[in-house]
N, C-alpha and C positions, 0 to 999 in steps of 0.2 A: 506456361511462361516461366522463363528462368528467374533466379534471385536479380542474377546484372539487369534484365528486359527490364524487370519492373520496377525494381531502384529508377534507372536511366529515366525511366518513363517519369516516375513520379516527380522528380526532381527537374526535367529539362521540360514535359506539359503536364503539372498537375490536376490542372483542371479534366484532361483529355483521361489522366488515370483513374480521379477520385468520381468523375461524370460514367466512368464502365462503375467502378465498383458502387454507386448509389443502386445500382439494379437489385443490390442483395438486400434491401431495404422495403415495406411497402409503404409508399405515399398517399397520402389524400390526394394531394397535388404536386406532382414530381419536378423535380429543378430543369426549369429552364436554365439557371444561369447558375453554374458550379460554385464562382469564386468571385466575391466583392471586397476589391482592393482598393476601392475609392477613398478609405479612409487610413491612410495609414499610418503608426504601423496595429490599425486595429483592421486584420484581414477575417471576411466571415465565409464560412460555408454554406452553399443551399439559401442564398436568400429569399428567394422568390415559394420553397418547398415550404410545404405543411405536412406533419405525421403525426403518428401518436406512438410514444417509446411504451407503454405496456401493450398496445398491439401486438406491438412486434414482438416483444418475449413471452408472448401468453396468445392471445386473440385468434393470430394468422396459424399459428402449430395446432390449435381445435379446429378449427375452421378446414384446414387440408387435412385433418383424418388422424391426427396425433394426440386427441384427448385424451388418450388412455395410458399414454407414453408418460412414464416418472419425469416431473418438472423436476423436484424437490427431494432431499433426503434428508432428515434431521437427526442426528445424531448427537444425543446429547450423554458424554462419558463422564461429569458431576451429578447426572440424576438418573441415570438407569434408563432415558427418555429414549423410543425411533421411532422414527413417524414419515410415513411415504407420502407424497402429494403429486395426482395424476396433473398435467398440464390442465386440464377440466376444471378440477379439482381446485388447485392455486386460483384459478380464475376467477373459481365463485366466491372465493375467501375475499380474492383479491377486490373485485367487485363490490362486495358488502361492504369493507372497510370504507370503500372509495363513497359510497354512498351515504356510508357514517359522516364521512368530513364532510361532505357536500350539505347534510341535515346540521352540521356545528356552523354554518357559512361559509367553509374554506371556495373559493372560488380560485377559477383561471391564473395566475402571477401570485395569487398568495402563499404566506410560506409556512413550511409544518418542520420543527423543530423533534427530530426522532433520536431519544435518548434511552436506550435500552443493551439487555443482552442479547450471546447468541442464538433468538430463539427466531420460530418460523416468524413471529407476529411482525419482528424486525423487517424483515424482505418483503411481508406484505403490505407493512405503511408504506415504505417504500415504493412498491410497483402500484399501489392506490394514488399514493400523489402522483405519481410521470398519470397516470390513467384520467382526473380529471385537472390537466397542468398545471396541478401546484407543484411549487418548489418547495423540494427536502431537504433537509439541512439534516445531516446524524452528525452526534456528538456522541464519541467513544462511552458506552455505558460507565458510569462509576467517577469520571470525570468530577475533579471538586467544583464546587459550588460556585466560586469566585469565577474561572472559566466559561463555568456553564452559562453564567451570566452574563457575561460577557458575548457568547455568542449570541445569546437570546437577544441580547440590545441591538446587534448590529444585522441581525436577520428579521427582526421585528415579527417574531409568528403569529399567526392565528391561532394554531393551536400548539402543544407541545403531546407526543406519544412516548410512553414512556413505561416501566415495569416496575411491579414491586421490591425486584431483588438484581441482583447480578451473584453468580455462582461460581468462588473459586476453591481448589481442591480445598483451601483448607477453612473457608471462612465462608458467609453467604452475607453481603455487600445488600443493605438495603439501600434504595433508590430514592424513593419519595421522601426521607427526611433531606438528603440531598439536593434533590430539586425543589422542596419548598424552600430551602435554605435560599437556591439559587434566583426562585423568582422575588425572595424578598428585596434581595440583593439587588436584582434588574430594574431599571425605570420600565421596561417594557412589560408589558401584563398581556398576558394568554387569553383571549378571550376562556377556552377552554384547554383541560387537562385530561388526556387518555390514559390509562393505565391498567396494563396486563396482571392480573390477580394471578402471581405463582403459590403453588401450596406450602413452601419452603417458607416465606414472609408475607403476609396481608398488610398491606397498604391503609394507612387513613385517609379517605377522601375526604375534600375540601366541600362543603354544601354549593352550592350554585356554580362551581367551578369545574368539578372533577368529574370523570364519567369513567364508570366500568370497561374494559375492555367489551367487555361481554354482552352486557348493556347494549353497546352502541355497534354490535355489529348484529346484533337482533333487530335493530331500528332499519340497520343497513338491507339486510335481506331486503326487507319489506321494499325496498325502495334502489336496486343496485344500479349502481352509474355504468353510464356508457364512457366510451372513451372520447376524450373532447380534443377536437384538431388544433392543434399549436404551432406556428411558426418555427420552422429548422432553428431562426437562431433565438427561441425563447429559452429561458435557462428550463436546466432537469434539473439540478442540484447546486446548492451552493457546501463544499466542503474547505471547512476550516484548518490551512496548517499556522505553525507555529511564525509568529512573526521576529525579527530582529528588536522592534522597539518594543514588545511586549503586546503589543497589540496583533491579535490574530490577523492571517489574510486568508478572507473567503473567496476560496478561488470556483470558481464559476465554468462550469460544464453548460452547452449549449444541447437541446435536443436529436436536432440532425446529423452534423457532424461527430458527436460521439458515438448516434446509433450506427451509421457506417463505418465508424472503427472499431467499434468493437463486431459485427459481423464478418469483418475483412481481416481484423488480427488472432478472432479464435479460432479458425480456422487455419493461418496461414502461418503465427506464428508459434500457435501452440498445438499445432495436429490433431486438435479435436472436432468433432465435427456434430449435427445431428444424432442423437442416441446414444454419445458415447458417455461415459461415466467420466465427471470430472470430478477434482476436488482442492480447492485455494482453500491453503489450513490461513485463515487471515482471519479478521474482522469486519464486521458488515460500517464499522468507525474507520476503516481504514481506506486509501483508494484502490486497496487490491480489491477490500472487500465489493465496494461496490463495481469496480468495474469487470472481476472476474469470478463474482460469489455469486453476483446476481444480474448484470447486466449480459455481459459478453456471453456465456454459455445460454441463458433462457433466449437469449434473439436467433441464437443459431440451434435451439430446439435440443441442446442437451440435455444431460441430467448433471445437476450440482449436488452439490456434498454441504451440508451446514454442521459444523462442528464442535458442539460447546465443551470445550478440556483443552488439555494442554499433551503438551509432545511427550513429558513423563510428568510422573505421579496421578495420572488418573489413567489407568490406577499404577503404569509403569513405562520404562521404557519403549516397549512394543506397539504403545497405544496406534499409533501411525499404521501402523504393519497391520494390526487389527483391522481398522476401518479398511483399508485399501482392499484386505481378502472379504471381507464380510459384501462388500459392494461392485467389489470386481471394479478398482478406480484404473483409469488408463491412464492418466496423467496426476499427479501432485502438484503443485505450485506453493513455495512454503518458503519462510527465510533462513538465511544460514544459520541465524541463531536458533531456533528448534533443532536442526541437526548438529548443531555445537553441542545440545543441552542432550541429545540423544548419546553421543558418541563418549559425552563425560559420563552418562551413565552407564553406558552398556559401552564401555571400548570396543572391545571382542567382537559387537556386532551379532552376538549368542540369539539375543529375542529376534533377529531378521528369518533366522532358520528356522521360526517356531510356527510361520505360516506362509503360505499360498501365495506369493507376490506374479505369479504369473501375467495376470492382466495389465502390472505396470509395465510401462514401455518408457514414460520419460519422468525423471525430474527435475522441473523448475526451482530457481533460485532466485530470488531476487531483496531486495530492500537495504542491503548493504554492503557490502564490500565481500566476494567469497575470495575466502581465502585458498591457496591450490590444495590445502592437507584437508580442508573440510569437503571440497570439491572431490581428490582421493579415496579419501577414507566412503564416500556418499557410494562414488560410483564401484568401488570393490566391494563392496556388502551387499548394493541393489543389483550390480550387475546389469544396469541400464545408465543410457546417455545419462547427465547431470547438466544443464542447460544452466549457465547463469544469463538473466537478461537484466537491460540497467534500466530505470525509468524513476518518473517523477510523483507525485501528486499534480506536480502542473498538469504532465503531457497527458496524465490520464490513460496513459500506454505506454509498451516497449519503446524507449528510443533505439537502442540496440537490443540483438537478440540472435538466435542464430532459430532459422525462420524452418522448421519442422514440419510444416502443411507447403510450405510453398519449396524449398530444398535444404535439406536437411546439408551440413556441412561442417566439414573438420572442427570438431572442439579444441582452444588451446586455452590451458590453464590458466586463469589469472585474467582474462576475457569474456566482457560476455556478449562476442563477435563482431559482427555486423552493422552497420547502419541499417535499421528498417526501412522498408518503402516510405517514403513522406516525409521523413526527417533528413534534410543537410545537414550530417554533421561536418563542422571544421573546428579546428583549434586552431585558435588565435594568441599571439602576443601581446605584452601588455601597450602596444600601437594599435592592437586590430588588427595587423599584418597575418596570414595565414603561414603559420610552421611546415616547415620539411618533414615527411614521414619519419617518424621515432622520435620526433623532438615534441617535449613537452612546453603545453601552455593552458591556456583557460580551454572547458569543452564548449563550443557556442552554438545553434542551433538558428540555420539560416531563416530570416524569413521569405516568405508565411510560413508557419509551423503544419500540419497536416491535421486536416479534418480530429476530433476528439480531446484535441487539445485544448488548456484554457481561454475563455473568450476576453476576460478581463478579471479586475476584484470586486467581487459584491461593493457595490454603493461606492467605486473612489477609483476611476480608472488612470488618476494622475499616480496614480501609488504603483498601478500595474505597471505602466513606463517607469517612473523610479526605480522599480524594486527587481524589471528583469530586462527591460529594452532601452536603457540609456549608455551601458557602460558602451556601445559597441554600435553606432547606427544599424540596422537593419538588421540586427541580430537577437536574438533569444539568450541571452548569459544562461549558462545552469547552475554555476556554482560549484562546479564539481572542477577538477584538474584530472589531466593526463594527456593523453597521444594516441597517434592510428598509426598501424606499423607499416608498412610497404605492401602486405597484405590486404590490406584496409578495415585490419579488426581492430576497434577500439579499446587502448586498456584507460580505465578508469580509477584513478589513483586515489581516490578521496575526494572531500572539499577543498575549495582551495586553501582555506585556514590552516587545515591540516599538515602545511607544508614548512617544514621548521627551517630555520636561515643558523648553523651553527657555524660561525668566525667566518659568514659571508659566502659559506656554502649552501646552497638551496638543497634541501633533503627530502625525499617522504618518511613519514610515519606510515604510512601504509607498507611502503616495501619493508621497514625493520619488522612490522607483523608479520610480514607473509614471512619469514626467516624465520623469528621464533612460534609461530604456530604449527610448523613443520617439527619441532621437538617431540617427542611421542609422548612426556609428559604433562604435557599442556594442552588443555580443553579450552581456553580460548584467552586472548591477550588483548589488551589496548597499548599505545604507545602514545605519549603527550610531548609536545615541546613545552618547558617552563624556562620561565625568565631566567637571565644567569649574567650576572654584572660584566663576565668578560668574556662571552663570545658570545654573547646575546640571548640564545637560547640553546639547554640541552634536554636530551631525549628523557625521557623516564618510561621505563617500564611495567606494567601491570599484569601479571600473568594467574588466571586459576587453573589451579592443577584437576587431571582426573580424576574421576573415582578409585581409589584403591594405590593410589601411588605413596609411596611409601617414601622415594627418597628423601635429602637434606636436602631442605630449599636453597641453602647456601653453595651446595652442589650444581645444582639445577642454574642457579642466579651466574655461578662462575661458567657455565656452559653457555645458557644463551650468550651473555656477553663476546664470548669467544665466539660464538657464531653468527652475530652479528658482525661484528671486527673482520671477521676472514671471509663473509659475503661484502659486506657493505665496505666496510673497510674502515681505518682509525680514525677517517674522516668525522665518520659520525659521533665519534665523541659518546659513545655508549654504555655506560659506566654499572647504570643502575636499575636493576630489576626488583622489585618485592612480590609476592608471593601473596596473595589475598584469597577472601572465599567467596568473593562473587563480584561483579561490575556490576557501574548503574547503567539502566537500560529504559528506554522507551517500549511500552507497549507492543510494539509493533519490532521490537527486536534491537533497536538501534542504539550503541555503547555511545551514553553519551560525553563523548572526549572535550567538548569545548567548554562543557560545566568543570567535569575535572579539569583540566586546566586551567579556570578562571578562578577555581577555588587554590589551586597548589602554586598559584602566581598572588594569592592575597585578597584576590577581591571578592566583592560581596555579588556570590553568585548567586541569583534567582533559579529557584529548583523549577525545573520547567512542568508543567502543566500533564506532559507526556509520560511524567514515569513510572515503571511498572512497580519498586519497591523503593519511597526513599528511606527507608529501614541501612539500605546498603550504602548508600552516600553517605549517610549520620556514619555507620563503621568505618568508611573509607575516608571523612575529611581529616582528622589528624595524620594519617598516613601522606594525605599526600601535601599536608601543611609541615610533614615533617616532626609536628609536637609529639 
């Protein structure tokens, strides 16, 4: 089937497309009835089907003859750690554990709060809960206390699993004084507390409260669970992003409909297939991690990559290029910002020729805006396709992407192509009226949204309407802005926030980046609108330079402006550049512009929950307060 067949399909009889694609699924009880729209705009998948999602990514792969086929690869580049795990293998682990919680009381709908690092034990509480349907809840390891708490109140666990330490290049992050912090904090109390003993830091356990890793998966042997049948639309997970009022929204994965998206899009739109080596450099706290660390590849019987380090300093540059030869990976999946952080180290691209990338064929991009010169620079050094694709935490998948299993198709820069099957994209005006191709407005996402998507928000589904199906009847808001070109490739220009109004001219910040990120001196930029008494708002610049660059930043400052000016034009009012030694960043990669900006406009911004160093904020707020 071609890209057009199956788009067409999806969107004009969904039900008729996602009722063929449940086949790549096994059922208890297979769907009668695809799609229940009786309540809307709360559309569900599979109502009448029963599964069980650790089946599917473990179970059925022994069962047809693949026990011995690598699930797992663990690769840990802070502790010297590798460790292979046959499909068999995971299973038994998986198993034990499942049977650990079943001996603590976790039952059917209860929920298990997983707060660790990147280690195998992570992926296995994981595929334990989906195994006896409890709901997992991961909370990015290291996360403060006040957070943590916060989730725990509004997820209510049974238990909480959790590690002694988290391991970064340069420090090792103990966990447990963390998480007692955090359940003091919480009205909500754990019946019990699981925790992974690493050699790095020993843990104090709690008397009546706390239990060994180790301990409870010895209990588990003795006693391993089967897999308990669930209703398609029971939750898997509930995962937390960041909310506008401060308060988190748990957004909520359903069991059925995720497992057929993720069996339908790792293949289709990431060309990977049964046996092939993958590897998402993510986190198992993030929704790449779980839908493509561990979800998406084990259902379609791959082997995944677990990767505890970073893109450089463990111990360099090359670390990426390492693992890819060492495992022979066919695909990556990673965000711009690791090969921003590569490219400032290693410009030259010197460590790429120090090993064996043959087995790479593609890599993924996603989680924030790529830019074309990191896009460039990726694909002349790898010398394979550079795929950017755009998606959510909501959709829990590609919205766009350019579909590599299913037809592979023209990359343009600055895109990350296509609408996938299942997703209507339109852009709307601020009426709801749908734009003429190349003209920008909101990105909207018709409904029903397609199987794997959110079902609602943990405990408060007036908030889900609120927060994404009110501005627009019968639409999915994303939040994001841009346009689909007469092509029908989507460019994605940022949040809508992001779009600066200078003396009444609507602007992006994102195209002034993509300008000055093309300098050869610059490793990677932000661009903020700040308040400005007479044309309301202008641009400011934030650029870190590469490794080894030498020139006057005052040089550099007088060029991008100039080539801002004679791309964009004087309209945009582009005055001012500074020159800094790092941005603040989220975890997961993401520059966060709306904190700088709410700090260089005066107000008292809340450091979010997400970030990776506020070491670099503290350096950066008088710069951008100006003092």
């Amino acid at each position: 089937m071609s890209y057009r067949e199956a788009y067409q399909q999806s969107i004009s009889s969904p039900e008729e497309f996602w009722g063929e694609q449940a086949a790549l699924v096994d059922w208890f009880r297979k769907p009668q009835q695809v799609l229940d729209s009786t309540n809307p705009p709360f559309h569900r998948w599979f109502p009448d089907a029963t599964l069980n999602t650790c089946y599917n990514a473990l179970d059925r792969h022994v069962v047809r003859g693949a026990a011995e086929r690598t699930a797992l690869i663990y690769d840990s580049a802070v502790t010297g750690t590798k460790r292979r795990y046959s499909y068999a293998e995971l299973l038994t682990e998986v198993a034990a554990f499942a049977g650990a919680l079943q001996q603590l009381g976790v039952e059917k709908g209860d929920r298990v709060v997983v707060y660790m690092p990147m280690i195998p034990e992570a992926v296995i509480a994981m595929l334990a809960c989906a195994r006896i349907g409890a709901v997992h809840s991961v909370v990015f390891g290291g996360f403060a206390p006040q957070e943590l708490a916060i989730r725990i109140d509004d997820a209510t666990p049974k238990v909480v699993v959790s590690a002694s330490c988290g391991i970064e290049p340069s420090r090792t992050i103990a966990y447990k004084p963390l998480l007692d912090q955090a359940l003091e904090l919480a009205e909500h109390a754990p019946e019990a507390v699981v925790v992974k003993q690493r050699p790095e830091v020993t843990a104090e356990l709690v008397d009546g409260r706390d239990l060994d890793w180790d301990v409870a998966m010895s209990a588990g042997r003795v006693q391993p669970a089967g897999c308990v049948e669930v209703a398609a639309t029971d939750p898997l997970y509930v995962l937390y992003t960041s909310g506008t009022t401060g308060k988190p929204k748990g957004i909520v994965r359903d069991n059925g409909g995720h497992a057929v998206a993720m069996a339908w899009s790792f293949p289709n739109v990431y060309g990977c297939d049964a046996g092939d080596v993958w590897w998402a450099a993510s986190d198992v706290g993030w929704v790449v991690g779980h839908s493509y660390i561990v979800y998406g590849p084990l259902i379609s019987g791959a082997t995944t990559v677990l990767y505890e380090g970073k893109p450089v300093g463990t111990p360099d540059a090359g670390a990426f290029w390492r693992v890819i030869e060492e495992y022979g990976v066919k695909a990556l999946f990673t965000a711009p910002t690791a090969i921003r952080a590569i490219k400032k180290e290693d410009p030259e691209g010197r460590l790429v020729g120090e090993y064996d990338l043959s087995s790479l064929q593609t890599l993924f991009l996603a989680g924030e805006r790529l830019d074309p010169d990191t896009w460039e620079w990726a694909g002349e050094k790898l010398g394979v396709p550079v795929v950017d694709n755009w998606w959510q935490t909501e959709t829990g998948w590609p919205i766009a992407s350019n579909l590599r299993g299913l037809e592979p198709m023209e990359i343009k820069p600055g895109s990350p192509s296509v609408p996938v099957p299942g997703f209507d994209v339109q852009v709307l005006d601020g009426s709801g009226n749908q734009v003429p191709p190349g003209s920008e407005g909101a990105i909207c996402l018709k409904l029903p949204m397609p199987p794997g998507t959110l079902a609602t928000l943990w405990g408060d589904d007036q908030r889900y309407v609120d927060s994404y199906l009110s501005a627009f009847d019968g639409y999915y808001l994303s939040g994001d802005g841009g346009y689909v070109d007469p092509d029908g490739y989507v460019y994605v220009m940022g949040r809508t926030d992001d779009v600066i109004n200078v003396a009444g001219h609507r602007l992006s910040t994102a195209s002034m980046e993509e300008v000055i990120s093309r300098h050869p001196a610059v490793a990677e930029c932000a661009v903020i609108g700040v308040a400005d008494p007479m044309k309301g708002q202008l641009p400011r610049g934030f650029v870190v330079l590469k490794a080894g660059v030498e020139a006057d930043p005052d040089e550099i400052r007088d060029e991008l402006v100039a080539r801002v000016r004679a791309e964009i034009g004087a309209v945009a009012a582009f005055k001012e550049v500074v020159v800094v030694g790092g941005l603040p960043k989220t975890r997961s990669g993401k520059i966060l512009r709306k904190t700088m900006r709410e700090i260089a406009d005066g107000k008292d911004a809340a450091v979010p929950s997400t970030i990776e160093d506020a070491g670099v904020l503290d350096t950066l707020r008088p710069v951008l307060r100006r003092e």
